[in-house]
N, C-alpha and C positions, 0 to 999 in steps of 0.2 A: 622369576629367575632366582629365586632363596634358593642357600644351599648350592649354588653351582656360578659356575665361571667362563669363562673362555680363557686360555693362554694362548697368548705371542711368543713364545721362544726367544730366549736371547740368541745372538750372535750372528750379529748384521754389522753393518754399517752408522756412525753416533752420527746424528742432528740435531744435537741436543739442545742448540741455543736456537734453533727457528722449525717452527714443524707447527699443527692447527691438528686441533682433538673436535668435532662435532656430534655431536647425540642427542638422539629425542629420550627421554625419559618418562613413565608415568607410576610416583610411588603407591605404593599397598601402605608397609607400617613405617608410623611417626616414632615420634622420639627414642629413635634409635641410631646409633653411628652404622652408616653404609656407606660402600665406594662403589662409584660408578665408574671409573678407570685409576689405575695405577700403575708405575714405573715400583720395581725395587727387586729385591735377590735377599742375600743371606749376608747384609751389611747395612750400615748406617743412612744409606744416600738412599731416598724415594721423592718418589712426586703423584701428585692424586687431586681427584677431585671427588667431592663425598658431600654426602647431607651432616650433619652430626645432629648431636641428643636433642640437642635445641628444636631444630628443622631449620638450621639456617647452613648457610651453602658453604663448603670451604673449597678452598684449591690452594694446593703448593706445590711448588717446586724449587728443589738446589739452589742454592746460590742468593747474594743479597738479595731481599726486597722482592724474593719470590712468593711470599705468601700474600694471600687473599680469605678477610673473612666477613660475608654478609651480615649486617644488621637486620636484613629484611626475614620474615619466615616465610617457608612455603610447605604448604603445608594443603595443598588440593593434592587429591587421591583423585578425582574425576579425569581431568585436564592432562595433556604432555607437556612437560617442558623442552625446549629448546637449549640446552647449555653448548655454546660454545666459547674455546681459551685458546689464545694462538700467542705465541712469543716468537719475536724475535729480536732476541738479546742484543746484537751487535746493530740494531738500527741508530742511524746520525741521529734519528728525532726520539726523543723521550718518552712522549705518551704513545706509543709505536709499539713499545716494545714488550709489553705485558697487555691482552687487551681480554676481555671476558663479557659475552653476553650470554644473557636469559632472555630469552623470546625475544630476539631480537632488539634490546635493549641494553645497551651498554654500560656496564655497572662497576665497572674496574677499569680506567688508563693509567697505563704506564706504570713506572716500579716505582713511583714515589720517588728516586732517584735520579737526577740528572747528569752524576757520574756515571759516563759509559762505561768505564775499567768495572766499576762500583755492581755492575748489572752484569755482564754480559758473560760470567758467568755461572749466570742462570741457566738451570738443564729442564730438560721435561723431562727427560731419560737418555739414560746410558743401555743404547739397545745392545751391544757389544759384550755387555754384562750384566742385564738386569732384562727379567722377564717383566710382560708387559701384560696384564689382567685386565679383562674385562668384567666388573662384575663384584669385585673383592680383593682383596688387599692383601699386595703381592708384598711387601717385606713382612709379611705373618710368618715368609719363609726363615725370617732369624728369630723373630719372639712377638708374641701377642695374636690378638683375636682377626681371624680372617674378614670379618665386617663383609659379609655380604651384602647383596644388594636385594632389598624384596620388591619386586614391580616389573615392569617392562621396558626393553629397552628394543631401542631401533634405529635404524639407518645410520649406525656408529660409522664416523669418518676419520681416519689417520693420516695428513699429509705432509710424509718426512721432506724435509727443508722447502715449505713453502705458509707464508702467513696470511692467512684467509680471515676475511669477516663474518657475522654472522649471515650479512643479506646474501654472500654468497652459497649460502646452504637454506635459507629462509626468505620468504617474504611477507609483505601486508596484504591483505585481501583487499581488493579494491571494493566490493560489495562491504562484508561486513567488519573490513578493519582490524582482522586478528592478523596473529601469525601467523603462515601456515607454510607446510614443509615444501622442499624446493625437491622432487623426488628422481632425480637426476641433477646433480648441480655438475660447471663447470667447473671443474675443479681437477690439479693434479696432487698425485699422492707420491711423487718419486720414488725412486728406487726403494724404500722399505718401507712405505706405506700402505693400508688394504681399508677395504671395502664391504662393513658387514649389514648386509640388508634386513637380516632375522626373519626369511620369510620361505625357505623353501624346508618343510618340514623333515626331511631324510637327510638337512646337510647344513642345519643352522648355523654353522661356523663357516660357511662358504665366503671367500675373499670377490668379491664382484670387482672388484680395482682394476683388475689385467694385470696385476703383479703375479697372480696365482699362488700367494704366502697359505703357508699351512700353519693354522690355525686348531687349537685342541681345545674339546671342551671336558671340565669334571662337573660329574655330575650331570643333570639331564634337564634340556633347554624343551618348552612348549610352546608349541606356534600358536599365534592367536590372532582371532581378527580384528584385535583391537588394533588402530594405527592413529600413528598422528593426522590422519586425514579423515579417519572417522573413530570417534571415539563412543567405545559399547558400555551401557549402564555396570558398575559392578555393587555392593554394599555397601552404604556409605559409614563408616567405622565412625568419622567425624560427629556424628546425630549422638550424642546421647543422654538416653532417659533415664529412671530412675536406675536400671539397673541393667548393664549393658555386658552382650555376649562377649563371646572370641570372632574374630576374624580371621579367616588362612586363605592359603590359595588364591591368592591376588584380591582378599576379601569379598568371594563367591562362596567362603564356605562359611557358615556358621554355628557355633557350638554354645549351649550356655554354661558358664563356669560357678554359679548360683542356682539358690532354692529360691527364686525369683521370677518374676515373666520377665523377662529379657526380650525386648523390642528392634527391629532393626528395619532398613529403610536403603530403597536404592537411591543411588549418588545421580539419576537422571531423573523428572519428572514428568508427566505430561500433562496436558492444559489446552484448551479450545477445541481440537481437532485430532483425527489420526485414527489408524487402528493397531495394537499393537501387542505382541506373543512372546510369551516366554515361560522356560520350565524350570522343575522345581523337584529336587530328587533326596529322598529321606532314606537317609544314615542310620538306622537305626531302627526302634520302635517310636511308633506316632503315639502318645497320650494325647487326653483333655485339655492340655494348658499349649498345644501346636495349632497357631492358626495363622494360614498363608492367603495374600490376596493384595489389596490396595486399600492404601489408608490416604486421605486427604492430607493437606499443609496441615489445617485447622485439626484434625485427629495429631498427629503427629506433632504438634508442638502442644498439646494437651501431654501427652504420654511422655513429653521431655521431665513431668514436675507430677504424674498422676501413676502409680503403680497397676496397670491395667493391661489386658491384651488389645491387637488395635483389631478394629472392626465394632469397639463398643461401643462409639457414637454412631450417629445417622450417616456419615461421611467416610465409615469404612465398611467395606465388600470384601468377605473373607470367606476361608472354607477351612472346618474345622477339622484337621487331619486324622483323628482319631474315630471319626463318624463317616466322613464326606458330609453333612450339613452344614448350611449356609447359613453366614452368623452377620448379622447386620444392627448396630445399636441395642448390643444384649441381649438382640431376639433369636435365637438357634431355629432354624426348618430344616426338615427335612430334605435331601437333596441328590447326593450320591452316594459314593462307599467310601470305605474309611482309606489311608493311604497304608501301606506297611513296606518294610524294610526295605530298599531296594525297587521300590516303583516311583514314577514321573509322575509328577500331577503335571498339569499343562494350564497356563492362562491369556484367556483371549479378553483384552478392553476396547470397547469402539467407543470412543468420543463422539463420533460423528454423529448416533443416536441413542446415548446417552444407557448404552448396555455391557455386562459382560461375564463371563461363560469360563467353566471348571472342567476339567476332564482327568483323569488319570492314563498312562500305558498307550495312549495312542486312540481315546474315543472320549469322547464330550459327553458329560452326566445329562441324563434327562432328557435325552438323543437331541442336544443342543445342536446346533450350529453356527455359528460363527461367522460363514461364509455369504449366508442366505438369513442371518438376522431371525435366526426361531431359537424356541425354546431356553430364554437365557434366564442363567442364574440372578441377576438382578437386572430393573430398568430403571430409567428416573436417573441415573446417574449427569450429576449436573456439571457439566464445560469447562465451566467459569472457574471450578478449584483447580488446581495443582495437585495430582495423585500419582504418589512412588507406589512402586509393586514394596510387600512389609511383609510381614512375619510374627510371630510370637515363638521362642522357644523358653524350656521349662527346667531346671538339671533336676536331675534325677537315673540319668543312665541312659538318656533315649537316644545318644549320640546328637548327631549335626544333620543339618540341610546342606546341598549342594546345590545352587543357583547355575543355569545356563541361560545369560543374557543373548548367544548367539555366536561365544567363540568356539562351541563344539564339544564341551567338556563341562563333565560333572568332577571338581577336582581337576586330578591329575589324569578322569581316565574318559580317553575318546570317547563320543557317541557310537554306538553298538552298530549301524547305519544311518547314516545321514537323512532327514526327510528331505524335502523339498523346500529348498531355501524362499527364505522372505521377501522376494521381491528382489535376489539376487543381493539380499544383505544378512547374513550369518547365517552359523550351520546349526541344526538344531536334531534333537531326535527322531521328531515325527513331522510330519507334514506340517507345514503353519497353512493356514486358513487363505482362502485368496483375499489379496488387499487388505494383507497382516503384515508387519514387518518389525524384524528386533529394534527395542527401546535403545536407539544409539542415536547420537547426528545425524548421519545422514538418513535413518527412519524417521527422526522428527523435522525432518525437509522432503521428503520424498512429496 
């Protein structure tokens, strides 16, 4: 969502002292000031809630004893947050009237004040006169930085003059104890309330409430399959080694900004069991110092303190972009063809028997398969580690990688046609392999 927004329009109806803001979140980049929603216009008076430099959470709004700010950081780029903040000013009971959850966790009661006069009036917004952003920050309309929001957001909820908790938009898993989203919650949104589900790609700003508000977006919103109910591998920015790339593009894209091997690492890993696809698309030209594949726990906290490409221990399985050979604990073989500008390589791992398999453009080197267990790039691969899909890149001009964990997208731009999805869990370029499926949740449960 960098770079872009959703507007609410002003000029409705104020419910400024009781109304409930709900949204899943999942960030890309840290220590940076971003808003996840905001009240404000072309004057003094806003209200918002936002990560700031730190990674800790803030929320404010008008009026005494409206501010909130976390001591806690948060600072997962895998994971979605839950944020919800509901007020209502004018309640008899005190801790009632300001409430705020994270993952369904209550981490803010009340205004700190037990004068009602003292509180109530507190605003969320002045819809009547202040537009209402989703995404950045809307008084930038009188002075300062728009504070974008870089990450994904979803099933945003507005419900003008009504005070909701978190459990009414989330609940606990009874199996595994997390939180997890309520993907219909009973809830109303009164009269200038809406409903944005972020999920129909020709109309991401659609209001699903049954208010039918129009809603404008700047700038340009991409669907993804990541959700709070199944969350897709992306780069984990958080890892680093001696000497660490760029992240963009919800951190699917990678560039190096050094004369360095810049190492990088997905924010999902696998372990025991599974079989599992994903591709991998170069920006540019491939040299010597690009090598894409999986690297173990144990390779990759080596290369946190060791300046190296990964695949140079026994524990990582790479394929050297610049050749197609397969590089394994410093030893390069022979394998397939090199990658170049604008081609997929593609990656299949089976845990199950301990193999796994390289391809480019839609065919498997070494007329591999995947499917049927022949011809694989390496075997011997052992269960018992924990191996992220990794990387090496080099600066020197060869641009970036573009990762497709399974949302459909190299970057900002569609797949060319769709293959045949993974077991009916993300979209990908070319066919994945049967009883293959993208590195997400619900592939590492299937």
């Amino acid at each position: 969502m960098a770079s872009t927004y959703i507007q609410y329009a002003k000029g409705g109806t104020d419910y400024r002292t009781k109304s409930t803001i709900s949204c899943w979140v999942k960030r890309s980049k840290l220590g940076v000031q971003q808003d996840i929603w905001s009240w404000g216009e072309n004057n003094s008076s806003d209200a918002y809630l936002r990560f700031d430099t730190a990674d800790n959470i803030e929320m404010h709004c008008d009026g005494a004893g409206g501010s909130f700010n976390s001591t806690s950081l948060y600072r997962d780029v895998n994971g979605w947050f839950h944020l919800v903040f509901s007020l209502d000013g004018s309640n008899s009971t005190a801790n009632m009237r300001r409430r705020f959850w994270i993952n369904g966790v209550q981490i803010d009661e009340g205004s700190g004040k037990n004068d009602i006069a003292a509180f109530s009036a507190a605003v969320i917004g002045w819809h009547s006169t202040q537009d209402f952003w989703v995404g950045a920050r809307a008084r930038s309309q009188q002075a300062g930085d728009l504070e974008y929001f870089d990450g994904l957001i979803s099933h945003f909820h507005y419900c003008s003059n009504y005070s909701y908790a978190a459990s009414d938009f989330g609940e606990t898993d009874a199996t595994t104890g997390e939180w997890k989203i309520k993907a219909s919650p009973n809830v109303q949104y009164g009269s200038e309330g809406f409903f944005l589900k972020m999920e129909n790609s020709s109309n991401m700003d659609l209001d699903s409430s049954g208010n039918n508000k129009t809603l404008t977006t700047s700038g340009t919103l991409t669907k993804t399959e990541d959700s709070p109910s199944n969350v897709f591998a992306t780069i984990n920015p958080l890892v680093r080694t001696v000497s660490t790339p760029s992240f963009n593009a919800g951190n699917n894209t990678v560039s190096s900004s050094a004369g360095a091997y810049q190492n990088h690492f997905s924010t999902i890993g696998m372990t025991g069991s599974g079989k599992y696809y994903w591709e991998m698309k170069v920006n540019g030209t491939a040299n010597s110092a690009m090598f894409f594949g999986i690297s173990s726990d144990i390779e990759m906290n080596n290369l946190i303190t060791v300046s190296n490409v990964v695949g140079y221990t026994s524990t990582g399985y790479t394929l050297v972009a610049s050749s197609g050979n397969k590089y394994n604990n410093t030893n390069s073989t022979s394998y397939g063809s090199a990658l170049t500008n604008g081609e997929i390589m593609m990656g299949a791992l089976d845990l199950d028997n301990g193999k796994i398999w390289y391809g480019k453009n839609g065919t498997w080197f070494n007329s591999g398969n995947p499917a049927s267990g022949s011809n694989e790039a390496f075997s011997g691969i052992s269960a018992s580690n924990v191996y992220f899909v990794s990387g090496t890149v080099y600066d020197g001009g060869y641009g970036s990688v573009n990762y497709n964990f399974g949302n459909g997208y190299f970057e900002t731009t569609a797949v060319s046609s769709a293959g045949t999805n993974a077991s009916g869990n993300g979209i990908f370029e070319f066919n994945v392999p049967t009883g293959y499926t993208a590195l997400s949740t619900r592939g590492l449960n299937l």
